[in-house]
N, CA, C and O atoms as a printed pandas DataFrame, in Angstrom:
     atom_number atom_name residue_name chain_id  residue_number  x_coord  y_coord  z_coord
0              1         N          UNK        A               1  247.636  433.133  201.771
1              2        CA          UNK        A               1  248.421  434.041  202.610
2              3         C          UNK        A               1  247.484  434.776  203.567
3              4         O          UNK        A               1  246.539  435.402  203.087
4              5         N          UNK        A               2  247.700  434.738  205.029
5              6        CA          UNK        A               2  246.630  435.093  206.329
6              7         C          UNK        A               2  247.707  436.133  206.656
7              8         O          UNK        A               2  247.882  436.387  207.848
8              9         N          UNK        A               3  248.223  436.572  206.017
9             10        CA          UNK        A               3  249.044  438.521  206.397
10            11         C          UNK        A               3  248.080  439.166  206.142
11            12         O          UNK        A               3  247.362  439.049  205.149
12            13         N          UNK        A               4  247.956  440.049  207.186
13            14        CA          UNK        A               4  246.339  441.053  207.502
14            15         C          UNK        A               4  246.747  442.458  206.443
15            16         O          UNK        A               4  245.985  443.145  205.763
16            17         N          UNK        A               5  248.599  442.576  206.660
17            18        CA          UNK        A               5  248.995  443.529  205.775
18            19         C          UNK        A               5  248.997  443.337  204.104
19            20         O          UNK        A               5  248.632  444.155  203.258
20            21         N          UNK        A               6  249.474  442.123  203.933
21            22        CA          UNK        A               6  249.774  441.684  202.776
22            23         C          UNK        A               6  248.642  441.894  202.005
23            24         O          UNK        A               6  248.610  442.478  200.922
24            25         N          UNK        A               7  247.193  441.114  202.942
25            26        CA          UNK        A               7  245.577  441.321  202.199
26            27         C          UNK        A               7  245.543  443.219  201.908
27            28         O          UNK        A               7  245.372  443.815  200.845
28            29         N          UNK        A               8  245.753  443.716  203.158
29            30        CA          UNK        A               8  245.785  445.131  202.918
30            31         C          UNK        A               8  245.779  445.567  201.326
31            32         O          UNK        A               8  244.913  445.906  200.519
32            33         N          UNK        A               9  247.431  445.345  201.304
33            34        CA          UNK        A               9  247.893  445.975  200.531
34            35         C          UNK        A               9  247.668  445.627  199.202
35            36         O          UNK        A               9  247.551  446.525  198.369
36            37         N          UNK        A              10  247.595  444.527  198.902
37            38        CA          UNK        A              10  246.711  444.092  197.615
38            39         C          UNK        A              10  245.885  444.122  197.399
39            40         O          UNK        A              10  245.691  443.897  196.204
40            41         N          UNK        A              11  244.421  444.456  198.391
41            42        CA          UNK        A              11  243.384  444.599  197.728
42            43         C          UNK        A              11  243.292  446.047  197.276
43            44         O          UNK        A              11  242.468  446.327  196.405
44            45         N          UNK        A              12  244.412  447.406  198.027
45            46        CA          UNK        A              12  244.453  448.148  197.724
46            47         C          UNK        A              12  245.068  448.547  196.283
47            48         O          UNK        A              12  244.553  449.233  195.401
48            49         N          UNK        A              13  246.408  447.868  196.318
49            50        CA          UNK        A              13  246.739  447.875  194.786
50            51         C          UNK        A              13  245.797  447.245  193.675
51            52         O          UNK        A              13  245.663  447.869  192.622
52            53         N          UNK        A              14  245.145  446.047  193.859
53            54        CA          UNK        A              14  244.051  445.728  193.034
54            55         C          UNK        A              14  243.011  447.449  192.287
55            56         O          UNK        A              14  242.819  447.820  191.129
56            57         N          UNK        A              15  242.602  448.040  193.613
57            58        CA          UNK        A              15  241.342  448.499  193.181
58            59         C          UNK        A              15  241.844  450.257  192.678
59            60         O          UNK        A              15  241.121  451.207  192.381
60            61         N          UNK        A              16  243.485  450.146  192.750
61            62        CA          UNK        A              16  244.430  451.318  192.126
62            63         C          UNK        A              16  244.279  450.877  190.930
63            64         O          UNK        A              16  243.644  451.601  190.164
64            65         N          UNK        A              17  244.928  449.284  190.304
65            66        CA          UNK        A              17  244.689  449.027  188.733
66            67         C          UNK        A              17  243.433  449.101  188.584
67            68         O          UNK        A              17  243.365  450.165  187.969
68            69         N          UNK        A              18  242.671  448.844  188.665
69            70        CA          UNK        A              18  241.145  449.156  188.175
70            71         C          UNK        A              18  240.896  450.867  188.524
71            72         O          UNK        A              18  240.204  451.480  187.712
72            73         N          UNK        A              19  241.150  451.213  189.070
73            74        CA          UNK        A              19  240.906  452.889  188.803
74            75         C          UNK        A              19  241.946  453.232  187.822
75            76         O          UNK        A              19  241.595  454.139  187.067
76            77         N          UNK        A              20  243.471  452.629  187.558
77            78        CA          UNK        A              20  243.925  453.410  186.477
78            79         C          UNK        A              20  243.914  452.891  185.063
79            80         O          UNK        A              20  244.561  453.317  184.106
80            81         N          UNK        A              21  242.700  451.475  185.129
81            82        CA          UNK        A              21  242.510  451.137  183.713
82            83         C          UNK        A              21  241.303  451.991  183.557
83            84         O          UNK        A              21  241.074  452.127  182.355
84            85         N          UNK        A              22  240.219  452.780  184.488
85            86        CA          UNK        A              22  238.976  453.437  184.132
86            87         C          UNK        A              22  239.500  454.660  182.954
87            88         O          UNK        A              22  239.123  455.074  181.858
88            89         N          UNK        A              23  241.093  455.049  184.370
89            90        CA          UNK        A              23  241.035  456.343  183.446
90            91         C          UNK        A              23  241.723  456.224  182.108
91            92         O          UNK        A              23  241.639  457.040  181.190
92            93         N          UNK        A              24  242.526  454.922  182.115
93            94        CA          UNK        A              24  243.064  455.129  180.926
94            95         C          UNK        A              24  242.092  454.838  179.705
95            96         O          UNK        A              24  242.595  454.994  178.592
96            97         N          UNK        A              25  240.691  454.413  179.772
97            98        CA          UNK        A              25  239.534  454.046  178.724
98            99         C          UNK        A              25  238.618  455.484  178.718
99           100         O          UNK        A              25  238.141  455.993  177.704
100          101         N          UNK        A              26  238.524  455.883  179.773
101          102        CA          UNK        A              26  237.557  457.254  179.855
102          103         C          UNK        A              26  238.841  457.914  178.786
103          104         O          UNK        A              26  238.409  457.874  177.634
104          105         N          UNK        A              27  240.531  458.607  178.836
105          106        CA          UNK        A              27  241.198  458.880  178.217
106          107         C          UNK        A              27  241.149  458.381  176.781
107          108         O          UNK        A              27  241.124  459.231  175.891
108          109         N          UNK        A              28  241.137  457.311  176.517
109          110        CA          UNK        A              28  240.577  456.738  175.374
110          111         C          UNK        A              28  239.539  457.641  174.923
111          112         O          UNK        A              28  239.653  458.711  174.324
112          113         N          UNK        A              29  238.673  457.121  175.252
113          114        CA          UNK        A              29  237.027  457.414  174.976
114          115         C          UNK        A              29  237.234  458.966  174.474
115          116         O          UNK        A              29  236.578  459.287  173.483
116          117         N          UNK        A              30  238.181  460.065  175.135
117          118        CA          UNK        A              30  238.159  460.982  175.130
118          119         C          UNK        A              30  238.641  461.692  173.553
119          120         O          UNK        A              30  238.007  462.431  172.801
120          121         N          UNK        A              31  240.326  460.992  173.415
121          122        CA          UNK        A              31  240.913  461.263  172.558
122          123         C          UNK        A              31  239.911  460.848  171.055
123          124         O          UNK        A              31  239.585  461.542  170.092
124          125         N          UNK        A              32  239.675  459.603  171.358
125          126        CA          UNK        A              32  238.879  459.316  169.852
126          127         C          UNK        A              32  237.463  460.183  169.677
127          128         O          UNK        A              32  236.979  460.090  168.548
128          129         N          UNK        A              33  236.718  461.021  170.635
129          130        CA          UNK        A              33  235.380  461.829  170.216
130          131         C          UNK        A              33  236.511  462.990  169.096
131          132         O          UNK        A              33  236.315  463.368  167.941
132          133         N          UNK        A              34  238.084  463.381  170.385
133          134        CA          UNK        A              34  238.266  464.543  169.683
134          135         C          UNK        A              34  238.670  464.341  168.306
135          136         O          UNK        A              34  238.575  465.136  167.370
136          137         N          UNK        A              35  239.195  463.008  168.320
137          138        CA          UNK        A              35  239.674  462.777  167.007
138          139         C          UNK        A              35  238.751  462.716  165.896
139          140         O          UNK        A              35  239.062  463.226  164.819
140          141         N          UNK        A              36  237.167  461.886  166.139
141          142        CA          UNK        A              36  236.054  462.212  165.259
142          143         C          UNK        A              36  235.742  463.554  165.089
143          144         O          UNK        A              36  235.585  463.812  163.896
144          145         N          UNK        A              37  235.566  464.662  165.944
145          146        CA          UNK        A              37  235.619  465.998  165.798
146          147         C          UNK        A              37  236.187  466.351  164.668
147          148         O          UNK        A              37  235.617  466.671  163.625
148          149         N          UNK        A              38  238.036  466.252  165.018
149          150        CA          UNK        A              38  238.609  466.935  163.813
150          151         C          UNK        A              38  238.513  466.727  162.508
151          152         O          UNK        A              38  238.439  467.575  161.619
152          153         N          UNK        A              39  238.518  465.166  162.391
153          154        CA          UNK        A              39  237.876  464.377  160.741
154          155         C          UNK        A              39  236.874  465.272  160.482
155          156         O          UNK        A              39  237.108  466.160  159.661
156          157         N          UNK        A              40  235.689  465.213  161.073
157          158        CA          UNK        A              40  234.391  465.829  160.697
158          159         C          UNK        A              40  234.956  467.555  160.166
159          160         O          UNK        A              40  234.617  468.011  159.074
160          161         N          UNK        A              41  235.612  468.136  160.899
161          162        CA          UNK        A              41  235.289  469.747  160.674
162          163         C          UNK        A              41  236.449  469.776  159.145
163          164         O          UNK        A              41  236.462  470.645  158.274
164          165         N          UNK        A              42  237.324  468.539  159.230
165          166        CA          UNK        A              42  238.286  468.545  157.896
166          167         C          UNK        A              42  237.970  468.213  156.517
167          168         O          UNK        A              42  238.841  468.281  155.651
């Protein structure tokens, strides 16, 4: 597909899913320290 928009717009949505799988693993990453936290102080 040679749509100048079409490329647009998908490489833009592409590099949206990859920024909202970062945050959903940094979110990850996050919840499970707090979750080792609370085990530990319990």
């Amino acid at each position: 597909n040679d749509n100048p928009v079409y490329e647009q717009y998908r490489s833009r949505s592409i590099s949206n899913y990859a920024q909202a799988i970062k945050t959903l693993m940094e979110v990850d990453k996050n919840e499970r320290q707090v979750g080792n936290t609370y085990s530990c102080k319990k």
